[in-house]
C-alpha positions in Angstrom: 0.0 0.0 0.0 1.3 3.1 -1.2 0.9 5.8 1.9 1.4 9.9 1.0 1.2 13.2 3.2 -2.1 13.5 2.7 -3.3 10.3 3.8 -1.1 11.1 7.0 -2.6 14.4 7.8 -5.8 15.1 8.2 -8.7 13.6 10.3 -8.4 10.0 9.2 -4.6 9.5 9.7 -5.0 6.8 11.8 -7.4 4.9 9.9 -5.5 4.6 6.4 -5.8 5.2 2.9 -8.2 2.2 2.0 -10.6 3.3 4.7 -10.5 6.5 3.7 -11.4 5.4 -0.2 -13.7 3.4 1.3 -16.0 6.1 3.8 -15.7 8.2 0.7 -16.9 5.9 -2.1 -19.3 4.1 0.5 -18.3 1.0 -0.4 -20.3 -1.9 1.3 -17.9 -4.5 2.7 -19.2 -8.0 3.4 -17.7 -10.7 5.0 -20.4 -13.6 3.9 -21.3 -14.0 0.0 -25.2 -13.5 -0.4 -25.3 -17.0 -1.5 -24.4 -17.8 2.1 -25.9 -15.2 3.8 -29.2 -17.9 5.5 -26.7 -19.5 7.4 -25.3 -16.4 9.2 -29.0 -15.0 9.8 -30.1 -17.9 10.7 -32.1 -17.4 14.3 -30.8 -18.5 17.9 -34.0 -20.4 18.2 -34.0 -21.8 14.5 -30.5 -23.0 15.0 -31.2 -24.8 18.5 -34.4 -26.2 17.1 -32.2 -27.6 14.3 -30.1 -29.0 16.4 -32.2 -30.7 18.6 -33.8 -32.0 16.4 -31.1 -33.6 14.8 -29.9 -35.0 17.8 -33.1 -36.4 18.8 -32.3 -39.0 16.4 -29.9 -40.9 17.8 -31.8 -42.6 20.9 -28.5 -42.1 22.9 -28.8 -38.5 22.8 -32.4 -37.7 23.4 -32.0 -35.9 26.4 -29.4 -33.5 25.5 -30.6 -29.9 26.4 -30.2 -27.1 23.4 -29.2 -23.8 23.8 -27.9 -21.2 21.4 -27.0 -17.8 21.8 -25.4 -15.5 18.7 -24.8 -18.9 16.9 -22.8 -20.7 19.6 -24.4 -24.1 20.2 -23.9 -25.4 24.2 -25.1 -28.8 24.7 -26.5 -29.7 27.8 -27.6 -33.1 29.7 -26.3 -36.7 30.5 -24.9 -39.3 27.4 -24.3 -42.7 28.1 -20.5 -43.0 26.6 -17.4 -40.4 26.1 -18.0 -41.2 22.5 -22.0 -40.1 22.5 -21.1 -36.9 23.7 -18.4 -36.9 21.4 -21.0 -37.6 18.4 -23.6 -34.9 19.7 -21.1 -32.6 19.5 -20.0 -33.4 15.7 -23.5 -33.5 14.9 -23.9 -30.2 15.9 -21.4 -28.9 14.2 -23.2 -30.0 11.1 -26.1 -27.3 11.4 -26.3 -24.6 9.0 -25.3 -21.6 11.2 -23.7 -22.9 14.2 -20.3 -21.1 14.7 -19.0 -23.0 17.5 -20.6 -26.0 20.1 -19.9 -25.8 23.8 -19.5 -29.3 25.1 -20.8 -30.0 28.5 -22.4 -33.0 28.5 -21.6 -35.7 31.2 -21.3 -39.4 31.2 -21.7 -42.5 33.0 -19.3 -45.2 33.6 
C-alpha cells in the first residue's frame, strides 16, 4: 500500500488510505457471500431447534438440552459413553449456522 502526506494528515490519519477510499466511495464491505448469507442470519431459536432436532435422532442422545446464543451451540444433559457426547457434538457442528458448540455433556461409567 502506497501511503502519502495526505493520507497522513488530516482527520483519518489513523485509519489509512483504504478506509478513507472506502467512507468516501461508501463501499459496502461483506464478510459472507449472499449465496451464504441464510446460514449467518439464521435465528438462535431456529438454530437450537435444528439441532435438537437432529440429535433427537440418535436414541443415545435424546436428552441433551439445546441452547444457542449468537450462533454458539452449548449442549447440555447426560450421554451414556465419552463417544456419545463426542458424536452430539460433531453433529452439531453440522447445522447450517452454528459457529461454535460448547460441550458440557456428562457421562456414566
Amino acid at each position: 500500500m502506497f501511503w502519502s502526506r495526505r493520507h497522513l494528515e488530516g482527520p483519518n490519519r489513523a485509519l489509512g488510505e483504504r478506509h478513507v477510499d472506502a467512507a468516501r466511495h461508501r463501499i459496502p464491505l461483506q464478510a459472507v457471500a449472499p449465496t451464504a448469507r441464510k446460514a449467518v442470519d439464521a435465528s438462535d431459536s431456529d438454530i437450537a431447534k435444528a439441532v435438537g432436532t437432529r440429535l433427537s435422532k440418535d436414541t443415545q442422545l435424546k436428552k441433551v438440552d439445546v441452547r444457542s446464543d449468537a450462533g454458539g451451540v452449548t449442549l447440555m444433559g447426560q450421554v451414556p459413553t465419552i463417544v456419545a457426547g463426542a458424536k452430539a457434538s460433531e453433529m452439531a457442528r453440522g447445522v447450517s449456522g452454528v459457529k461454535s458448540v460448547k460441550n458440557e455433556l456428562t457421562f456414566t461409567k
